[in-house]
N, C-alpha and C positions, 0 to 999 in steps of 0.2 A: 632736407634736399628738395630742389625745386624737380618737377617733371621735365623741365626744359635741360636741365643738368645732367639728370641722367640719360638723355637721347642722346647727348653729347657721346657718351659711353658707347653707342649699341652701330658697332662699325652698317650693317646692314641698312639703317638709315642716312649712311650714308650717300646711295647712290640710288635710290627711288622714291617714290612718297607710295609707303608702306599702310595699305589700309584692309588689310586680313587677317589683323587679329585671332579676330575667333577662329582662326583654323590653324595657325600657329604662331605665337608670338618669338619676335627674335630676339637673343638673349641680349644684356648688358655684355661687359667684358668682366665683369667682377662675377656673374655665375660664371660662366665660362671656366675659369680660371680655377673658379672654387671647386669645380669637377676636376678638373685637370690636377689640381693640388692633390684634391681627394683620390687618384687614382695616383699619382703619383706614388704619393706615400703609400698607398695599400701596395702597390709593388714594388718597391724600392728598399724604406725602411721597414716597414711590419713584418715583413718575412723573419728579421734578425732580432726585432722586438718582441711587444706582448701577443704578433703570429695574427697571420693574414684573417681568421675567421674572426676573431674580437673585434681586430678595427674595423670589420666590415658591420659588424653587429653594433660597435659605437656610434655608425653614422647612420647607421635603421634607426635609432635608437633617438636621435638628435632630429630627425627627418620626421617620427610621428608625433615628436615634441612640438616639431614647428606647423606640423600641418593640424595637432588637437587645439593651440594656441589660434591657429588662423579660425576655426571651424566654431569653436567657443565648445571643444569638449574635451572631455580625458584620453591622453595619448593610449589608455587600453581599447578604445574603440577605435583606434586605426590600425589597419593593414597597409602596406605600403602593394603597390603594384606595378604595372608597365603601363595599362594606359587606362583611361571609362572602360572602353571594350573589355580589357579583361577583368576591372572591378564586376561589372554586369554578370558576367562569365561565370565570375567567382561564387554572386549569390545563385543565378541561378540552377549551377550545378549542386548545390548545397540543401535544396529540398528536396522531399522527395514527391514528384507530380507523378499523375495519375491522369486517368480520362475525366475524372470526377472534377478536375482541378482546372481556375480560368481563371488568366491571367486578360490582364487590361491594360490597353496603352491606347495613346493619339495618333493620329494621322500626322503629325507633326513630329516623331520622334527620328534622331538619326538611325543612321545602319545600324549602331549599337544595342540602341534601344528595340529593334525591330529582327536581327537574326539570330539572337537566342533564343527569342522565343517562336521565332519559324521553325527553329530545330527540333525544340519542346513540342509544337505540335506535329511536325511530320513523324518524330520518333516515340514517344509519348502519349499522342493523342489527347493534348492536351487544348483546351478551347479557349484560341487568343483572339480578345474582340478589343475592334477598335474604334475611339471615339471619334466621330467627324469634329473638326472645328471650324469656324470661320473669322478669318485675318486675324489667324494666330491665338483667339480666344477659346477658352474651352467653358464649357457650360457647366456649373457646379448641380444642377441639378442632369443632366446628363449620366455625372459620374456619380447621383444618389441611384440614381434607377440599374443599374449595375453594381456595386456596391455591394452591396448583400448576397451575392453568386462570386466576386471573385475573393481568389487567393492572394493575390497580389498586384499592384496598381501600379503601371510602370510611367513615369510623368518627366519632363524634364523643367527647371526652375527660372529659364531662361531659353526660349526656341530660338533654333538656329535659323528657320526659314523666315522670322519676321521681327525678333528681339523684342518680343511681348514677353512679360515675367505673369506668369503662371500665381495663380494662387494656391502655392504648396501647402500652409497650415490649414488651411480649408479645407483641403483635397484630404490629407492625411487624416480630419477630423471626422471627416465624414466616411474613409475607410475603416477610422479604428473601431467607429463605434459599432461596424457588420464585420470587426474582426480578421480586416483583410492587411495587410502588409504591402505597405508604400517602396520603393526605389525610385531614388530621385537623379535625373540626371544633372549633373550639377555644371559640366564639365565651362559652361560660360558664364559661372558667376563669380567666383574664385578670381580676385582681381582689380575688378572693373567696379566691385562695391561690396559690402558688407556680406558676410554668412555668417549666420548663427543656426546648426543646424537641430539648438535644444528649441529654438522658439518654432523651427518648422515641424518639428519631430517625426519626422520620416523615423522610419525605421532602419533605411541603407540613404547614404547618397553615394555617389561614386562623382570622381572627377579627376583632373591632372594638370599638372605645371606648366605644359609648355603651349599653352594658350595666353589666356590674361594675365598669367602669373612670370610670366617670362622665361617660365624654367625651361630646361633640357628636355626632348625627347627621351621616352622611358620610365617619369617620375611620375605615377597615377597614384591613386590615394581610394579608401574606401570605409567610410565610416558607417557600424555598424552596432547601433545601438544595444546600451548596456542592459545585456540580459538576452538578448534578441536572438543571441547564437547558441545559446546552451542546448535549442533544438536541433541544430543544424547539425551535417555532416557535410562540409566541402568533396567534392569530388577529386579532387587531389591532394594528396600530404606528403610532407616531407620534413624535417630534421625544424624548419621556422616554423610547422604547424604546433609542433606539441611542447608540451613541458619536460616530459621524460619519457624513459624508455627504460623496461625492465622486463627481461627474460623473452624479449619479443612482445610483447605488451607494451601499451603506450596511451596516456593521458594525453586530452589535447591542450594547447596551450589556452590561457583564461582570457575571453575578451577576441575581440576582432582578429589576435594576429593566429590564432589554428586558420583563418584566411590567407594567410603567408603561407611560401613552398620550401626554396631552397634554396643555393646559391646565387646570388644574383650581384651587377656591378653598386659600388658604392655611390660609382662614380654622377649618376642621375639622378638622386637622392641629396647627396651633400649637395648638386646645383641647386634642386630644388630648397632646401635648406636655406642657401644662399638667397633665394629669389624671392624668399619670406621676406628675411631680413631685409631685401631692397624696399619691398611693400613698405614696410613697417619704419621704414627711413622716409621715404614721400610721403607716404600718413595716406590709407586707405581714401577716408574722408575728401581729403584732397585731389586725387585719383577720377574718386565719384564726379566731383564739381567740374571737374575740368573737362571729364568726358562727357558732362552733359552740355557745357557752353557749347565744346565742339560738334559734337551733333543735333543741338540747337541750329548752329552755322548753316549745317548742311542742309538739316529739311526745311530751313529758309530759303535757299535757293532751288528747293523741289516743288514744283507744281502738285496737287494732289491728286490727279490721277496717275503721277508715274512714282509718287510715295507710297507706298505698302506696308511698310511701320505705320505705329502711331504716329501721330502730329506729335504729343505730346512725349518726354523723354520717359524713355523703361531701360534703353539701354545702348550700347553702342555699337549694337548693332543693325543696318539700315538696311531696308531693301527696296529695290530702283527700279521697276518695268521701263525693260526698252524691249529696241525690235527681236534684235536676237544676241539673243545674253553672251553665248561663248566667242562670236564674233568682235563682241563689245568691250567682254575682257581681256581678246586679244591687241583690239586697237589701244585700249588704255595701257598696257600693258608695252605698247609701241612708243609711247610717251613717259614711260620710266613709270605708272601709276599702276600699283597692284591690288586688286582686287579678284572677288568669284563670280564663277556662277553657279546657279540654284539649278536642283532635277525640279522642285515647287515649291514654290512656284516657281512659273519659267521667270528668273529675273535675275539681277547682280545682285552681290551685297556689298558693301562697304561695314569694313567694322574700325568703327575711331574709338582708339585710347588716347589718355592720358598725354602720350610724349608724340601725339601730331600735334602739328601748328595749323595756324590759322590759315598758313599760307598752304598746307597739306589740301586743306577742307577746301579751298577757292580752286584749288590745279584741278581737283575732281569734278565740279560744277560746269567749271572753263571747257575740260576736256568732254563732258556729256554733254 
């Protein structure tokens, strides 16, 4: 399947030139559909069949299949979730912090990345320091000289404020060898190109579908490497956490999913399921190449003082200085053309995937 084929699919590019990806991608008709199905049947026929909790458990089941497959690792190291935010949530209710205990992250990381661990420290007292960077770069030797004092390095693989790609295997290498524990935010790479999370070997990444990946809102994912948990105690359990239960007593389940809770819909999941499968019909690879012609396109027609990305392609995601960014995404936005804007830097983004055209990338240029 061609990228231009499946746009055809995804009614919402219909009536704008869609370039916000990275904040939510719009579905095809075929996830859509494959939610719809999948709730269908959980309420229709499994009631009178093999009983509403199985089929819901079939499609968790098939959902960590497709997201170990997407990730290059064993479906026992995922937990399925609702969105990053609550992957993040999940590990870091699962240690146990102390005032002794410091946590590190970027100046670059989203909300996510940034108010669990405000929480950690107002309630905990726990000491989160954060790296400066500049346009989007973080310094590896930065994170040597803290390294050795923290507990855990919170980083994201792909920044959201400039679409520079991080060097995670680095960063994790130089955490493991002071013993510290990486969390990756992944949630803009999933998509737009390749993850292999054995080659970055973070210890967590956390991420979700309905970004690059086209899925549903609701479908987040959290991969947690094998062994990694056997310390851990999640801050919430429920019936998805554990293996069994006896006499009130209770084992917790082996691998990532004691990170799992309780009831939840099927139906964001079998999308997400679905949205693999669409990937994996266009061919990753293909996906890459295209999004790079495209936003090649784009910061050709950018001067280099109002580009803020690299010159050179990391990813598709672009960021613009003008005068005043909200007013700016309002006027594009008056011209059918969707885009953001950034708290920082103060600037637009444009995020190109795969299934814009050429003729997308010129409206945007035309209209700045």
């Amino acid at each position: 399947m061609e990228p231009r084929d499946l746009r055809e699919t995804m009614p919402a590019l219909e009536s704008s030139v869609y370039c916000n990806w990275g904040a939510g991608g719009p579905s095809p008709r075929r996830v859509v559909e494959a939610a719809e199905s999948a709730l269908e049947y959980h309420e229709y026929e499994a009631p009178a069949a093999e009983g509403m909790y199985p089929a819901a458990v079939d499609v968790y089941d098939d959902a960590r299949a497709a997201v170990a497959d997407l990730l290059g690792c064993a479906p026992s190291e995922i937990a399925l979730t609702q969105s990053t935010t609550d992957g993040i949530n999940r590990v870091a209710g699962a240690l146990e912090w102390t005032e002794d205990d410091v946590v590190v992250r970027t100046d670059l990381e989203h909300s996510a990345g940034v108010l669990p661990w405000q929480r950690l420290e107002r309630e905990a007292g726990v000491d989160v320091r954060v790296l400066e960077t500049e346009a989007g770069r973080l310094a590896l030797d930065d994170v040597k000289a803290v390294a050795a004092e923290a507990t855990l390095i919170c980083v994201s693989s792909v920044t959201w404020t400039h679409g520079t790609r991080l060097p995670i295997g680095e960063i994790v290498d130089i955490a493991h060898d002071e013993d510290a524990l990486v969390l990756v935010d992944a949630v803009q790479s999933p998509g737009q190109g390749p993850v292999d999370v054995r080659e970055w070997g973070a210890d967590f990444v956390v991420a979700a579908g309905h970004k690059w990946l086209l899925g549903p809102f609701g479908a987040g994912f959290l991969f947690v490497r094998d062994g990694v948990e056997r310390d851990l105690v999640p801050a919430a359990i429920g019936y998805r956490s554990v293996a069994d239960e006896d006499d009130g007593d209770y084992r917790y389940a082996a691998g990532a999913q004691r990170f799992e809770i309780g009831t939840a819909s099927p139906a964001p999941h079998a999308g997400l399921t679905e949205a693999i499968d669409v990937l994996e019909d266009v061919g990753i690879d293909a996906i890459q190449r295209r999004v790079e012609a495209l936003t090649d396109r784009l910061k050709d027609g950018l001067t280099d003082d109002r580009l803020l990305s690299p010159r050179s392609y990391e990813s598709g995601l672009i960021t613009i200085d003008v005068a005043e960014p909200e007013q700016e995404v309002d006027r594009l936005a008056d011209r059918g053309i969707v885009v953001r804007s950034l708290p920082k830097p103060d600037a637009i983004r444009a995020s190109i995937h795969a299934y814009n055209t050429s003729e997308d990338v010129d409206a945007v240029l035309e209209a700045l």
